[in-house]
Each structure stands twice: as C-alpha cells, then as structure tokens.
N, CA, C and O atoms as a printed pandas DataFrame, in Angstrom:
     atom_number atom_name residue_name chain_id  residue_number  x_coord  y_coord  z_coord
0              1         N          UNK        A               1   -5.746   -8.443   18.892
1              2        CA          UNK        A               1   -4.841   -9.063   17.954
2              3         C          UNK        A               1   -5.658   -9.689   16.830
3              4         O          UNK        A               1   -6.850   -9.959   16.975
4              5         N          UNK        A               2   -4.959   -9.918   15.671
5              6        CA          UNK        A               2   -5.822   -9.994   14.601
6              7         C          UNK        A               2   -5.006  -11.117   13.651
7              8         O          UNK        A               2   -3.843  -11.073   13.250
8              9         N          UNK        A               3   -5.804  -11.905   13.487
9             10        CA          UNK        A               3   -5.125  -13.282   12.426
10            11         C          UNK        A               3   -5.320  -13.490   11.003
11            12         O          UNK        A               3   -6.426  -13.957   10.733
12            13         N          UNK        A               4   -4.548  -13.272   10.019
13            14        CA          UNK        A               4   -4.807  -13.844    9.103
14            15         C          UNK        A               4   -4.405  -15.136    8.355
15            16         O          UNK        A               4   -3.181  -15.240    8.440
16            17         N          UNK        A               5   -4.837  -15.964    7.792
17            18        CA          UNK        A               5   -4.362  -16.965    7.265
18            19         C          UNK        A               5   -4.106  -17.029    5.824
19            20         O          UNK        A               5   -5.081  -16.498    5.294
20            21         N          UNK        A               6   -3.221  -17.441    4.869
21            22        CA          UNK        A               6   -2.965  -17.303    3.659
22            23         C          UNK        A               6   -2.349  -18.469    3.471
23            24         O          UNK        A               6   -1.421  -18.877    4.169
24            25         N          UNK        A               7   -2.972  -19.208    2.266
25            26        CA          UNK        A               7   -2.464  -20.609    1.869
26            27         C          UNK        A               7   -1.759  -19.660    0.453
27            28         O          UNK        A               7   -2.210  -18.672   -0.127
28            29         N          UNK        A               8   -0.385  -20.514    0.210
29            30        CA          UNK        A               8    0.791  -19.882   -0.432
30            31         C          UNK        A               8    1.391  -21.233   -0.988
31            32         O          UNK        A               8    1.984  -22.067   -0.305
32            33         N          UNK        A               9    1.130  -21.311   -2.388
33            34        CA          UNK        A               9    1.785  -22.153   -3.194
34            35         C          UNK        A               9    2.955  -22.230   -4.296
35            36         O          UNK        A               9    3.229  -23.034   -5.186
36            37         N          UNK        A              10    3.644  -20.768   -3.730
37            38        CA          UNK        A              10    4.944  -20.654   -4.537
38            39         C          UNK        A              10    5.658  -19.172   -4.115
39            40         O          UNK        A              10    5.122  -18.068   -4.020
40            41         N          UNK        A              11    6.970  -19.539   -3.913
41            42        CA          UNK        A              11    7.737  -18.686   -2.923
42            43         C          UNK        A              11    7.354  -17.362   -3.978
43            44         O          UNK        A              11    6.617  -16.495   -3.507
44            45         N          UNK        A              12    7.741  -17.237   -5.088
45            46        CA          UNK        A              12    7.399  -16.031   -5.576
46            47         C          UNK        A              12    6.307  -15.351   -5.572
47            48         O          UNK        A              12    6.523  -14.304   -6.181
48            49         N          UNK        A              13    4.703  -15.429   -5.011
49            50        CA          UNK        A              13    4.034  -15.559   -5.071
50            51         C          UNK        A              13    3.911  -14.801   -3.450
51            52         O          UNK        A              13    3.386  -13.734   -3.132
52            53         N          UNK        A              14    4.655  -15.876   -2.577
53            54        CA          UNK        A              14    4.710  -15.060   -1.104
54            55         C          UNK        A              14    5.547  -13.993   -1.229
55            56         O          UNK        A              14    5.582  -13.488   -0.107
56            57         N          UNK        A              15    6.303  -13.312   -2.035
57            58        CA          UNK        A              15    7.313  -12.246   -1.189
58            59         C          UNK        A              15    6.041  -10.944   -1.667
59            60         O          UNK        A              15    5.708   -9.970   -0.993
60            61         N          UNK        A              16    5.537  -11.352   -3.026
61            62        CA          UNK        A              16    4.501  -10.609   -3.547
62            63         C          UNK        A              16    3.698   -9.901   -2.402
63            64         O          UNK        A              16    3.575   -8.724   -2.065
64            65         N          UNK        A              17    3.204  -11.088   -1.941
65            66        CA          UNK        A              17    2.193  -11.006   -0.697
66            67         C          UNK        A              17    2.652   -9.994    0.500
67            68         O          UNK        A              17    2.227   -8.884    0.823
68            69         N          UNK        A              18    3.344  -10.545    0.853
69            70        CA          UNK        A              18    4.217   -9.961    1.815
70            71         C          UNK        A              18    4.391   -8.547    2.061
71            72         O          UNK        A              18    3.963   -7.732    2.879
72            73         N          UNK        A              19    5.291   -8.542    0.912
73            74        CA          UNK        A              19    5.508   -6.668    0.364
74            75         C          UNK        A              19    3.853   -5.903    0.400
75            76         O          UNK        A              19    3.581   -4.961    1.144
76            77         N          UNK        A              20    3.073   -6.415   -0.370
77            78        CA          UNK        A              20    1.641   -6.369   -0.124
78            79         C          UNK        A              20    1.204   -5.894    0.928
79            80         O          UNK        A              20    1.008   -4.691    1.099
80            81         N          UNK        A              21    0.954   -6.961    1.932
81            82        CA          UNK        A              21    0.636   -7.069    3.633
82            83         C          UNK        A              21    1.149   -5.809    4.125
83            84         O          UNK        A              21    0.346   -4.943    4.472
84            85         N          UNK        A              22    2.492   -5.593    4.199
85            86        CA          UNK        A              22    3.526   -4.563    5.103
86            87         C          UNK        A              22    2.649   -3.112    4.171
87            88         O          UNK        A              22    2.464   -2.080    4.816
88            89         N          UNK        A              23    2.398   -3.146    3.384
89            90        CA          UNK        A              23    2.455   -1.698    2.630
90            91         C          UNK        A              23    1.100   -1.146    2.868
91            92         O          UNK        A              23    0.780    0.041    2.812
92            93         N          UNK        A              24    0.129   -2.458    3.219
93            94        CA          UNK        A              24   -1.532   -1.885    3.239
94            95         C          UNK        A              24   -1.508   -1.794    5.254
95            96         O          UNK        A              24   -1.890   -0.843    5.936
96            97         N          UNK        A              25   -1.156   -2.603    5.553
97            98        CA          UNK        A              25   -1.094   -2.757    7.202
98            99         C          UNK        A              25    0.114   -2.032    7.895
99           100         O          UNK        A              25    1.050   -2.556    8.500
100          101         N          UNK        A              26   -0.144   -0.613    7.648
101          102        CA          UNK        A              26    1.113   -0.086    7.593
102          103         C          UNK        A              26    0.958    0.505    9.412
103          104         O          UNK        A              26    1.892    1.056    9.995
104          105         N          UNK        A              27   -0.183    0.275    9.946
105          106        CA          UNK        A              27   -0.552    0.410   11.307
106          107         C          UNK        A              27   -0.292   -0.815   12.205
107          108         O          UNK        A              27   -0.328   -0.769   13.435
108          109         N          UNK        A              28    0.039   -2.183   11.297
109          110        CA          UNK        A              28   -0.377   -3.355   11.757
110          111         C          UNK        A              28    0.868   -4.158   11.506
111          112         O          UNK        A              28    0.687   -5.011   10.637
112          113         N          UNK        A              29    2.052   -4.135   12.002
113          114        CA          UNK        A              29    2.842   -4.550   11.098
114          115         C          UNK        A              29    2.975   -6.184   11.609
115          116         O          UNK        A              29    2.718   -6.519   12.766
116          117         N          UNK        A              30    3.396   -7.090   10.601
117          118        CA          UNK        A              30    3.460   -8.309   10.491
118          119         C          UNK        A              30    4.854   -8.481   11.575
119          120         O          UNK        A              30    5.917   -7.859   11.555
120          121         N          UNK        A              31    4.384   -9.583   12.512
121          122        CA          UNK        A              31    5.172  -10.039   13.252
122          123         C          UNK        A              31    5.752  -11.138   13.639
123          124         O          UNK        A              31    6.869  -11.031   14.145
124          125         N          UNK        A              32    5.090  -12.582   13.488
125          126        CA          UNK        A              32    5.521  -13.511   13.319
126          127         C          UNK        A              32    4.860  -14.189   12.100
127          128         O          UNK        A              32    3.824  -13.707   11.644
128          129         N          UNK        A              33    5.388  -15.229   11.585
129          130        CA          UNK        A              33    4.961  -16.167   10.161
130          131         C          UNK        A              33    5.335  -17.311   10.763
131          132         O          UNK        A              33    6.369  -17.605   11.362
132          133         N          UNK        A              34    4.063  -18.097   10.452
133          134        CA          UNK        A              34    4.134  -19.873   10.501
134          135         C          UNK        A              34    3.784  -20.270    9.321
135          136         O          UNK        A              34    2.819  -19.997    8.608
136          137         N          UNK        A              35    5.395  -21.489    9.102
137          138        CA          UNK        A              35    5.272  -21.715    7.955
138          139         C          UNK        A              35    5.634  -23.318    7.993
139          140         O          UNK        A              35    6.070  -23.636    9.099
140          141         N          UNK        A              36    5.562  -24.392    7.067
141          142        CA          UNK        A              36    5.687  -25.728    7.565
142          143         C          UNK        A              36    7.373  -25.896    6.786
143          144         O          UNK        A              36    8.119  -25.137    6.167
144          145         N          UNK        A              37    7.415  -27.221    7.201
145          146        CA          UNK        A              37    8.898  -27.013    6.899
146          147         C          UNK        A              37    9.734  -27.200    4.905
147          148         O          UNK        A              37   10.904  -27.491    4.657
148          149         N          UNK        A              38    8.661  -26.918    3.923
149          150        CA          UNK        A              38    9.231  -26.701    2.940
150          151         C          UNK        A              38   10.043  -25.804    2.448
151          152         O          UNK        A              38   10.128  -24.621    2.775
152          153         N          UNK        A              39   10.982  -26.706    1.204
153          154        CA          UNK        A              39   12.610  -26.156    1.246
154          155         C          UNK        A              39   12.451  -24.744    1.196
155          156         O          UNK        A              39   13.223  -23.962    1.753
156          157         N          UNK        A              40   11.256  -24.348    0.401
157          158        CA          UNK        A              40   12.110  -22.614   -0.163
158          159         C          UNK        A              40   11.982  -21.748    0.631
159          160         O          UNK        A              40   12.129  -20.554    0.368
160          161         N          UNK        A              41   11.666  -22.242    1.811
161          162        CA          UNK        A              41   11.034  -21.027    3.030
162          163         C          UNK        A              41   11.875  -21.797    4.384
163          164         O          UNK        A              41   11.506  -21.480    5.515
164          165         N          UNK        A              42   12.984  -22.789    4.226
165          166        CA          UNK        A              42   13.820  -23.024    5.037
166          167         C          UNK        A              42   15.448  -22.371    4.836
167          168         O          UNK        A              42   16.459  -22.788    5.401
168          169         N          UNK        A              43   15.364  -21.375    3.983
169          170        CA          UNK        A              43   16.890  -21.160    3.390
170          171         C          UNK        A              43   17.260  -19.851    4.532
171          172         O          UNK        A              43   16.566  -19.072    5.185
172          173         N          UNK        A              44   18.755  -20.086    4.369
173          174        CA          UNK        A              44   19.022  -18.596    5.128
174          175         C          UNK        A              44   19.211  -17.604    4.724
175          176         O          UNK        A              44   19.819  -16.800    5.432
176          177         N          UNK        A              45   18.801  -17.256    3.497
177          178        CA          UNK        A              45   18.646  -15.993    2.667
178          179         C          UNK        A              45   16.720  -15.672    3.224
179          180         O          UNK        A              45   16.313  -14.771    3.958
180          181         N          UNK        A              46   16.165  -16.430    2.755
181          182        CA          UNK        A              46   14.660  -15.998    3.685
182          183         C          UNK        A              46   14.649  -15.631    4.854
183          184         O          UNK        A              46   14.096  -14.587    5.201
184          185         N          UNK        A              47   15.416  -16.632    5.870
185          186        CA          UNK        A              47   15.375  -16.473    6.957
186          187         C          UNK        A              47   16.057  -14.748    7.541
187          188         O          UNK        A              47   15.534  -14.085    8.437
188          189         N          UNK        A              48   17.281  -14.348    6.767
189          190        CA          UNK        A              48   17.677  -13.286    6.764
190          191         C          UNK        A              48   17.116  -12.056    6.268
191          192         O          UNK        A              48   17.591  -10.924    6.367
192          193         N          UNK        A              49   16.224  -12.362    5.813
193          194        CA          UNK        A              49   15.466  -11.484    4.952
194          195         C          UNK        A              49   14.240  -10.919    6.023
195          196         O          UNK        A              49   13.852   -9.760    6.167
196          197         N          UNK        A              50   13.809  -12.083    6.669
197          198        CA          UNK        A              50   12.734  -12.050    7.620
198          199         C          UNK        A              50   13.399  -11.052    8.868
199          200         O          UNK        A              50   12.902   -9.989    9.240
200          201         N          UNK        A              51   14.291  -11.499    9.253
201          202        CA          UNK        A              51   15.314  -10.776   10.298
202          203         C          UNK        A              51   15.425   -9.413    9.825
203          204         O          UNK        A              51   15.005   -8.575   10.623
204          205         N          UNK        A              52   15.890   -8.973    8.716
205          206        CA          UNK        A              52   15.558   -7.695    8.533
206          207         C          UNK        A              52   14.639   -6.931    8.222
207          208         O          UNK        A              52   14.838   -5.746    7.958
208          209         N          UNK        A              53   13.429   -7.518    8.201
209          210        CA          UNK        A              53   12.451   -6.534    8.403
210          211         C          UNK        A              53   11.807   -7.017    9.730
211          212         O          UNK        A              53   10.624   -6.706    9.864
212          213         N          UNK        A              54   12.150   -7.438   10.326
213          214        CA          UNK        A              54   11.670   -7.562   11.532
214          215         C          UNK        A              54   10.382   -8.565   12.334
215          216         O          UNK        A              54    9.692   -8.412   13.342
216          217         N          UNK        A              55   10.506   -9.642   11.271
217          218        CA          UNK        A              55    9.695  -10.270   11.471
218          219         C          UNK        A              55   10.259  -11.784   11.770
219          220         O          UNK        A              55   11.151  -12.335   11.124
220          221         N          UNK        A              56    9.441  -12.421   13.057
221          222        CA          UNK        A              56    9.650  -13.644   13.430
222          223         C          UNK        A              56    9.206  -14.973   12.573
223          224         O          UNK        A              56    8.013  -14.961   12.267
224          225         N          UNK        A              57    9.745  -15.799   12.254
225          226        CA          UNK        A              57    9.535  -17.290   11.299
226          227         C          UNK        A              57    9.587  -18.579   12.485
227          228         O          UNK        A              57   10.358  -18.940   13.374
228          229         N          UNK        A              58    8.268  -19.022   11.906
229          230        CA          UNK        A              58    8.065  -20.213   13.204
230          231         C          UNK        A              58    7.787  -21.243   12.058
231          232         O          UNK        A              58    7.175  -20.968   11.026
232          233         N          UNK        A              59    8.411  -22.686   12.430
233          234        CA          UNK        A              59    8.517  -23.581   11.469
234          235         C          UNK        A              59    7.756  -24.645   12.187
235          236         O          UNK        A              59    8.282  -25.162   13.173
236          237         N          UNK        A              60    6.206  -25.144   11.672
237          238        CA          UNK        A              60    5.557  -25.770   12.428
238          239         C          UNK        A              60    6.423  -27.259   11.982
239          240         O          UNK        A              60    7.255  -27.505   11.109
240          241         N          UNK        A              61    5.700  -28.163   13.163
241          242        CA          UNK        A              61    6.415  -29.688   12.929
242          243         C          UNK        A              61    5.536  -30.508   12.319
243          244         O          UNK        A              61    4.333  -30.294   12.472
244          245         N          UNK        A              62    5.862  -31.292   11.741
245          246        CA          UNK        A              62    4.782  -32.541   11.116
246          247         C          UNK        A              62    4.253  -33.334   12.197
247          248         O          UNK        A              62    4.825  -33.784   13.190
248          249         N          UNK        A              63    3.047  -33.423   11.820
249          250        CA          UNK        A              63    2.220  -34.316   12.398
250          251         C          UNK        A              63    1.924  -33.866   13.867
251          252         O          UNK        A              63    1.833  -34.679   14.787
252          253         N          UNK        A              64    1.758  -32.323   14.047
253          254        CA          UNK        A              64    1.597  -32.121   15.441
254          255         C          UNK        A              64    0.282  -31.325   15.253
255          256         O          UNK        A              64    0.531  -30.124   15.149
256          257         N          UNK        A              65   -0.918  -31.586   15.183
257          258        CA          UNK        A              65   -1.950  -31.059   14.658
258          259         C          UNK        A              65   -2.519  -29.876   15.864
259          260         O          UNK        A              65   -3.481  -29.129   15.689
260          261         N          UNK        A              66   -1.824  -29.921   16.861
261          262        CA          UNK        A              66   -2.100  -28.984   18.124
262          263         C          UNK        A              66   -1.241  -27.599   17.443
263          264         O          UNK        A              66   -1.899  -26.569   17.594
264          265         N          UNK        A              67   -0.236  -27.437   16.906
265          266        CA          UNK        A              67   -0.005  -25.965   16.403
266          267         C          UNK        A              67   -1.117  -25.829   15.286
267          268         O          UNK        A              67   -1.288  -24.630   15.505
268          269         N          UNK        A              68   -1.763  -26.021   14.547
269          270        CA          UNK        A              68   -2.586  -25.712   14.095
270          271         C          UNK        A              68   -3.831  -24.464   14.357
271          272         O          UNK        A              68   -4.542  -23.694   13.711
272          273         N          UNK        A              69   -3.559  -24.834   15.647
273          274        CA          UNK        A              69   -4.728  -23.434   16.400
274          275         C          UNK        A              69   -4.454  -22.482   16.427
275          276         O          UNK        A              69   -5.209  -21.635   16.905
C-alpha cells in the first residue's frame, strides 16, 4: 500500500488534483481521503461526488494528533 500526502489550499485547486491523481494512477485507484473538517470539503455535493467515484472521505477531528499517522 502506498501513501501520499498533499497539502491543498483551495477547493478548486483539489478537484484539479484529483482528476489528476485518478487519470495518472489509473492502476492505483484512490480510495479513501482524509480531510480536516473545513467548510468546502464538508458539503454534500463533495461528499456525493466522492460517492460516485468511489471513493471514501474521512473527516479527521481537532485536536486528536493520533490520526495524524
């Protein structure tokens, strides 16, 4: 299994990415996303969006520095 990390400072910016990721890792496909709990990546149009391509959204909690790993 293989990890990448990507610091992402504007939703438009991630779908970029994203579309990106899926199109080069086309052996590897993206399966879950941890993301913290800011607004533009808490909506249910993202969240639905994620659902249809098949990918899981995990919403880390504040101040729990153990998901971090």
């Amino acid at each position: 299994m293989v990890t990448y990390l990507f610091i992402i400072n504007s939703k438009s910016y991630f779908t970029k990415l994203l579309k990106h990721l899926r199109a080069y890792f086309l052996d590897y496909p993206i399966k879950k996303i941890f993301l913290d709990n800011v607004g533009e990546f808490t909506s249910h149009a993202f969240h639905e969006y994620c659902i249809s391509i098949e990918i899981e959204v995990e919403h880390l909690v504040v101040h729990v520095h153990t998901q971090n790993v």
